[in-house]
N, C-alpha and C positions, 0 to 999 in steps of 0.2 A: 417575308422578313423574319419569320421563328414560325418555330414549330406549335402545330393544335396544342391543347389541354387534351389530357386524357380523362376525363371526368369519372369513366366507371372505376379506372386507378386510383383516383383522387378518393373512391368511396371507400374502396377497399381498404385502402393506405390508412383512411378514419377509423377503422372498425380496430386495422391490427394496433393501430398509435393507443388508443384506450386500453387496449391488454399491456405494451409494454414499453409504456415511453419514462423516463428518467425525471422527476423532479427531486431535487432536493432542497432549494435555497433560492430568494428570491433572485431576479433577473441583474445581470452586471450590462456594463456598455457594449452594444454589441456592434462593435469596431468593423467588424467585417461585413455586415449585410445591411447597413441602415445611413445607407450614402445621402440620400436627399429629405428633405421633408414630408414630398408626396409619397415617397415610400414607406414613409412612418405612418402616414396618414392610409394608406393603402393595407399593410402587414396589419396595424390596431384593427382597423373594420376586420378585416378578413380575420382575426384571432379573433373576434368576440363571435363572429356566427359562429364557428368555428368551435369554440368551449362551450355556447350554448347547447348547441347539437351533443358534444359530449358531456354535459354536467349531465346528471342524475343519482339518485342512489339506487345502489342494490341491493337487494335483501330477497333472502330466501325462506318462503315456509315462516315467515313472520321474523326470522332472528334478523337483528342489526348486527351492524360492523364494530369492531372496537370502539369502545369510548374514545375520545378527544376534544378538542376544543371546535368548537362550533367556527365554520368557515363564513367567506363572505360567498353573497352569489353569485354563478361564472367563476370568480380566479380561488375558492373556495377557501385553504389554508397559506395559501402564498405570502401574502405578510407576515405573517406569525413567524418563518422560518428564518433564522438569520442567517447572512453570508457565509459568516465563517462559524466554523466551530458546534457545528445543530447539534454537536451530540449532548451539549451542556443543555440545550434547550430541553429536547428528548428527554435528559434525565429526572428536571423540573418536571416534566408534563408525569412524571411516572406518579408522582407525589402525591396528585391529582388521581390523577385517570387509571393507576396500575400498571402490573409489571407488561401489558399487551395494551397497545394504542393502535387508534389509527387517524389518519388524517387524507384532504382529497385535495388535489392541485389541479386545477384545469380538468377536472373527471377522471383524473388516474388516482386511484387508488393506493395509500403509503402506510403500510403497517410497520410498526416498532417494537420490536422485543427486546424486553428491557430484563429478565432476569434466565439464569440457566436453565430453567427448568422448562420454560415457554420455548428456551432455543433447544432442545431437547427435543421435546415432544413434537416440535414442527422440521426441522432442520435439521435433525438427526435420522429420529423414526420417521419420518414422512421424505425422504430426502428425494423419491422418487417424485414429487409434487412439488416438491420448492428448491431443486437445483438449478432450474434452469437461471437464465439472466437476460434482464429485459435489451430490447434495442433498443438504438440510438439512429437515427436517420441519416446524422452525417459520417456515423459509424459503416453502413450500407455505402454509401455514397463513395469512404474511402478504402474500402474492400477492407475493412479489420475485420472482420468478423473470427481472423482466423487467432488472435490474439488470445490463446485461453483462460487470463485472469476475468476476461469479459466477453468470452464467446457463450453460445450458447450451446443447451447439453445433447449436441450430436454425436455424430460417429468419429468427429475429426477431436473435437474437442475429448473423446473418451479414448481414442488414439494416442494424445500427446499426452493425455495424462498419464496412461500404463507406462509411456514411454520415462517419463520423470518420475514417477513411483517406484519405480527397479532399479533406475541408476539412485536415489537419494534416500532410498533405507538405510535405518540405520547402520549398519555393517558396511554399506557403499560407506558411509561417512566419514570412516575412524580411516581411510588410505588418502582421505584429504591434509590431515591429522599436519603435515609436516608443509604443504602447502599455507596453512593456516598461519603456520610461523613464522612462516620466509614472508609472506606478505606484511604478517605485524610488524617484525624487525625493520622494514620496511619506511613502515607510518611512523615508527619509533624517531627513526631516523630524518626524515622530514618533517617531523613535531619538534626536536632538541633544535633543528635549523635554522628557527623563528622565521617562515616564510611570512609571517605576519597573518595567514588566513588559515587557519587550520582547517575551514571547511574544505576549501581546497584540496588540500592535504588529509581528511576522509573519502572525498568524494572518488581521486584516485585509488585511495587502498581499496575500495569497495569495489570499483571497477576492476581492478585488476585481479582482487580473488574472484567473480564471478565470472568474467573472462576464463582464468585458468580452471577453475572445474569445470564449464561449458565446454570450451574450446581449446583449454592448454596451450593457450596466448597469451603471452606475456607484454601488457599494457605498460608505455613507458613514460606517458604524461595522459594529462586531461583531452590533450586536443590529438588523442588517437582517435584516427576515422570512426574506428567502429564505437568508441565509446560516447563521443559526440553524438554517432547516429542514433545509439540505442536512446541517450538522454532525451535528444530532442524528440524521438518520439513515443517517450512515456508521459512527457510532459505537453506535449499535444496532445495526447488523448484525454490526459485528465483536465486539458483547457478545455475542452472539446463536451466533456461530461458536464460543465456547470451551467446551468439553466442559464438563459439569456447572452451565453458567450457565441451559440448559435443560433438563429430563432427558428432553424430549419428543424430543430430537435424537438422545437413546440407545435409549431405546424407544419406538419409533416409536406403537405401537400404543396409547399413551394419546391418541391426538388421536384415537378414536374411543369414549375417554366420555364419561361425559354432563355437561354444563357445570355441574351442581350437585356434582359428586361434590369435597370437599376436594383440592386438589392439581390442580385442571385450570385455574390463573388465565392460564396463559397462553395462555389462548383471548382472553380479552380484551385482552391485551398484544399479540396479533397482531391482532387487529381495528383496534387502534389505529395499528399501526404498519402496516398496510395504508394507511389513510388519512396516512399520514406521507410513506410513499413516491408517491401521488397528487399531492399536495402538490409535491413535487418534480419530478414529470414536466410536471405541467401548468404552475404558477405563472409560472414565469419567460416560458417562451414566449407565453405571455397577453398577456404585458408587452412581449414584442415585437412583437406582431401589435397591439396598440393602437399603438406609438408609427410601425410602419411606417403606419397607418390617418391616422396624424395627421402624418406626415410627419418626426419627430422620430428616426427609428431611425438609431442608428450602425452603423457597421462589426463585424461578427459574423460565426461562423457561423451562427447560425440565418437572418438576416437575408439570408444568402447560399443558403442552404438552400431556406427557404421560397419562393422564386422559380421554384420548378424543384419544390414539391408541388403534385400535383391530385386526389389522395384524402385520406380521411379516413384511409384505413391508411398510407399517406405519411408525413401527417403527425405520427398516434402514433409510426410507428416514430423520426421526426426527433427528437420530444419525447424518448422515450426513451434515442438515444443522445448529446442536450444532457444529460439530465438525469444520465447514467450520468459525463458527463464531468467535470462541475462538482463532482459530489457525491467522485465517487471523488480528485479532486485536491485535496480540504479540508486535507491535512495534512502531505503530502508532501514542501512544498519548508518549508513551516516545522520539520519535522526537519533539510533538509539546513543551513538558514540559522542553526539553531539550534547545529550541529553546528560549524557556523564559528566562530558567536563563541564558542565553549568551545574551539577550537583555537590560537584570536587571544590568548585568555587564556591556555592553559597553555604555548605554543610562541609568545613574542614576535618569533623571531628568523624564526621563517615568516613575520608582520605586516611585519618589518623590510625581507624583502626583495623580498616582493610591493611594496609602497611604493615599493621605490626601483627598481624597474622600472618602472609608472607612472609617477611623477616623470619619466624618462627620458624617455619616450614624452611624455606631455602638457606637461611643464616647470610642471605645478602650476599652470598657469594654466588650463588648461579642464579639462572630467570628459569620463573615457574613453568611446570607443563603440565599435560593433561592427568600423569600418574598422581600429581599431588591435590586431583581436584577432590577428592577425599576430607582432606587434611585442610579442607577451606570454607566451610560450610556457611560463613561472613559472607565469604565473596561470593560463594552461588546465589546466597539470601539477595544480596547487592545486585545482581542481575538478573535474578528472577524482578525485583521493585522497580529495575529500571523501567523493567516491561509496562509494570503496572499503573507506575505510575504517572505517566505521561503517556499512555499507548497511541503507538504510533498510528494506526488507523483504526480510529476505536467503531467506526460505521462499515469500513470497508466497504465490498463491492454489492453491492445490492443483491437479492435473491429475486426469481420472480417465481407467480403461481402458473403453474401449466391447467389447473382445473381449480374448479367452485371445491372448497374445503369448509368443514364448521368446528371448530376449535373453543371449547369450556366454554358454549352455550352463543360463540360469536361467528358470521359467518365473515369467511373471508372470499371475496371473489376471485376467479378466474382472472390473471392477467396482473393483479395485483403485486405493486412491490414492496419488498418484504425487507428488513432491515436489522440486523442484532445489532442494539447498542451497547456493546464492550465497554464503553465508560462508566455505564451505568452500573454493570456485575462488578466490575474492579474495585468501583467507588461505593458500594453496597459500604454503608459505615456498620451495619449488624454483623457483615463478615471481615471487614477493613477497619478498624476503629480509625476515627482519624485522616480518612482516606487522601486527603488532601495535601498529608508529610511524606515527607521520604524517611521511608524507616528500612529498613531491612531486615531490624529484628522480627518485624511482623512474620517471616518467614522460618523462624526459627522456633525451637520448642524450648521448654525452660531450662534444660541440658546443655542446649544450643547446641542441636544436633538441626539441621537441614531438614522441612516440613514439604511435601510432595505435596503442593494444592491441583486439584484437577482442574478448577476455576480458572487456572493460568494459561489453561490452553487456550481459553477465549482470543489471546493476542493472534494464534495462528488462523483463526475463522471455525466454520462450523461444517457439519456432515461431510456429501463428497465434496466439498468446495475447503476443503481445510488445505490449505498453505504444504505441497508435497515437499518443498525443501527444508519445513521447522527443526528437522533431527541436524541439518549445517548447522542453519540457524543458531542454534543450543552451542554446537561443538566453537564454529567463529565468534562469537560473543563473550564466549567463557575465557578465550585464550587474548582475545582484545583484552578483556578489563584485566585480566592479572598481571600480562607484560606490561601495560600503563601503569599502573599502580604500584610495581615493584619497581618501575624506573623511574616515571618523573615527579613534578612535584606540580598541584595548580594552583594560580593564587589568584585575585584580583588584579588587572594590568593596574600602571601608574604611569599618568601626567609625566611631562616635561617636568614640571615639580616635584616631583615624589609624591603627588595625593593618587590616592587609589581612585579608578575609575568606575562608577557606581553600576550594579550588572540588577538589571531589574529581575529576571528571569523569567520572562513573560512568553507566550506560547501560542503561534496561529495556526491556521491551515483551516482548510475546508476538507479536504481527500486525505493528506498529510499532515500528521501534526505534529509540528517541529519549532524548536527554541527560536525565538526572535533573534538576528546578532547580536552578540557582545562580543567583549575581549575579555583575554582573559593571559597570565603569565605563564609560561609552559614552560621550563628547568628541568635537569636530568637530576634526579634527588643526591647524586651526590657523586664523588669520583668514580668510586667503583660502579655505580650504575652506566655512568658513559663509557666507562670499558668494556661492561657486559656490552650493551647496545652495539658502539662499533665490532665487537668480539662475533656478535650474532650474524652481521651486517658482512662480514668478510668471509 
């Protein structure tokens, strides 16, 4: 009726889960594997022998592990962590325990670096021991592995990323320069529309510039194939990441029952979403090897790429680090863009005088561009704080250890995961006074001349795991907040009655951390701005 247990697999599978299984936040409803009660009853037994086998600590030569808060026995620190948001937790615990913690979840091992100097010395200078990135079981399960913001550090993974390093240095960056426009003018133009959801209306501009520097595809709603495909599956994976969403990721050893046994549906959830991620590696580039065939292909990387493949491994590995780039950028700048107009809302007097800096520079007759980014040292200040202030993945993607390390007197094991808390450095109040405002002067020196902080890079991540498209990044962001801000206006929406409707500003995520909805008024600042906009637009 099914197939044996493989037991000496199942042993094996325990030893590699200890080096590099994923906890961060306690357990959610797990929808998809815990159909009946005896299988509740069944998965609890089998996870408690199961963490008992792996609870212990390690220590080397007498040193312990980072300070932290003392766990319970078995599920060790697991309560302590909240669902959403740990990096606020993380930063409390600094207060405490210092700028290097650690914590233990089911016997895996979770260290926190909470200031630059700790992610320096480990993550920088050591990058050869803590670049790797732990697995995920249902990660295996759906063949991701090939996904570089969360593959691990082999030959494939070191493949895609030369290949995204060359096309997205700096100087690649500045021939995107006028793509960046056409797409803003763009969003300009579907924000004065009042589609009523502006997220919406990010989430397409986003899609559509990332599409075109990838693949020099031009996206013409949300519910383009590829764009749908790439969304739904970043957004799987990172369902996929949260403790307890699958409990194949805590015990590993269920991915070797048998596919009829209650509770094993997420074999076919990963079946599926195997072919989801397929989808995404191959589709897009299809589309540009026809339109190069027919002579129709724009300006890209791929298009730049594929000129310079002449294997078949070539070309998978190209596939995969387009596919890795498009998909991983789905959501990114629509947090940071999202993050603006909820600023432009509750801080008028920021809107006030970004404006009237612009003004200065263009005299309201033309829209800003990249030559007048000089002459705005407000607005750079304004989206350097965007960064900061709200950072959008202030945990990011986990590091793990490939070997036993001892660092300022503490050991850290083998296998151990490793974590830069970015909320933490940003919100340093010794370097940030305040850190909790939105200022932008903070950026600026008593001249108000534009202050180069290095600490800022923290938003893009750390050693070789640093974010290879940050130089866009910089270049798309800058040209977002100037054309918004020399065109529209944001205000608080209003009632059927003319009362303003109250905009909490309030801020979730677990992986992502982006503005709760609100509404808000979006108006073109005045005549001649709606001329510019349509002027752009045609």
């Amino acid at each position: 009726m099914g197939a044996e247990v493989d037991f000496k697999s199942i042993r094996q599978d325990v030893k590699k889960a200890r080096e590099n299984r994923l906890f961060s936040s306690p357990p959610s409803p797990l929808i998809y594997i815990m159909p009946t009660s005896y299988s509740n009853l069944f998965f609890l037994g089998a996870g408690l022998i199961f963490c008992i086998v792996l609870h212990r600590r390690r220590q080397r030569n007498g040193l312990s592990r980072p300070p932290g808060p003392r766990g319970l026995p078995v599920i060790g620190n697991l309560l302590d962590i909240p669902k959403e948001r740990s990096w606020l937790t993380y930063s409390e615990w600094a207060k405490t325990y210092g700028d290097i913690i650690s914590i233990e979840v089911f016997g895996q091992v979770i260290v926190v670096l909470q200031s630059p100097k700790a992610v320096r010395d480990l993550l920088d200078k050591k990058g050869a021991i803590y670049s790797d990135r732990p697995t995920l079981p249902f990660y295996e399960l759906a063949k991701w592995g090939w996904f570089l913001p969360m593959a691990r550090s082999d030959d494939q993974w070191r493949a895609g990323r030369r290949a995204l390093e060359r096309g997205l240095r700096p100087s690649s960056a500045l021939q995107y320069r006028p793509m960046f426009k056409a797409r803003t003018h763009e969003l300009l133009q579907r924000l004065i529309a009042q589609s009523g959801n502006f997220k919406d209306d990010l989430e397409q501009y986003e899609s559509a510039t990332n599409m075109s520097i990838a693949y020099g595809y031009d996206v013409q709603s949300n519910d383009d194939k590829f764009v749908k495909t790439a969304r739904d599956f970043v957004r799987m994976t990172q369902q996929a990441a949260l403790p307890g969403s699958m409990l194949v990721n805590d015990l590993p050893f269920l991915k070797y029952l048998p596919d009829w046994l209650p509770g094993t549906g997420f074999k076919v959830l990963a079946k599926k979403s195997c072919e989801l991620g397929e989808e995404v590696i191959n589709g897009p580039l299809e589309f540009v090897k026809e339109a190069m065939s027919n002579g129709t292909a724009k300006l890209s990387l791929a298009v730049d790429a594929l000129r310079e493949v002449h294997t078949a491994k070539q070309e998978r590995d190209l596939a995969i680090a387009l596919g890795s780039l498009h998909a991983a950028a789905s959501d990114s700048m629509v947090a940071v863009l999202s993050s603006l107009f909820l600023v432009l809302v509750l801080h008028p007097s920021v809107q006030e005088k970004a404006q009237k800096e612009l003004d200065r520079v263009t005299g309201g007759t033309r829209l800003p561009d990249y030559e007048d980014r000089s002459s705005l040292p407000y607005l750079d200040a304004l989206c350097k704080e965007l960064l900061r202030w709200q950072m959008i993945a202030p945990l990011a993607f986990p590091h793990a250890t490939i070997e036993d390390d001892v660092y300022d007197g503490y050991f850290i094991p083998k296998g151990s995961l490793v974590m830069a808390n970015g909320w933490s450095m940003l919100h340093d109040p010794t370097q940030y006074p305040e850190p909790d405002t939105f200022k932008p002067e903070r950026h600026l020196n008593a001249d108000g001349a534009f202050i180069d902080d290095p600490t800022m890079n923290t938003v893009f991540g750390f050693g070789k795991r640093i974010c290879p498209g940050r130089h866009l990044v910089d270049q798309k962001l800058f040209i977002a907040v100037a054309l918004v801000l020399s065109t529209l206006t944001f205000a608080k929406a209003k009632d059927a009655n003319g009362n303003e409707i109250p905009v909490e500003g309030t801020f979730s995520g677990n992986i992502l951390n982006q503005p709760d909805p609100f509404q808000c008024s979006i108006v073109p600042r005045n005549q001649a701005a709606l001329q510019l906009i349509t002027a752009a637009v045609e």
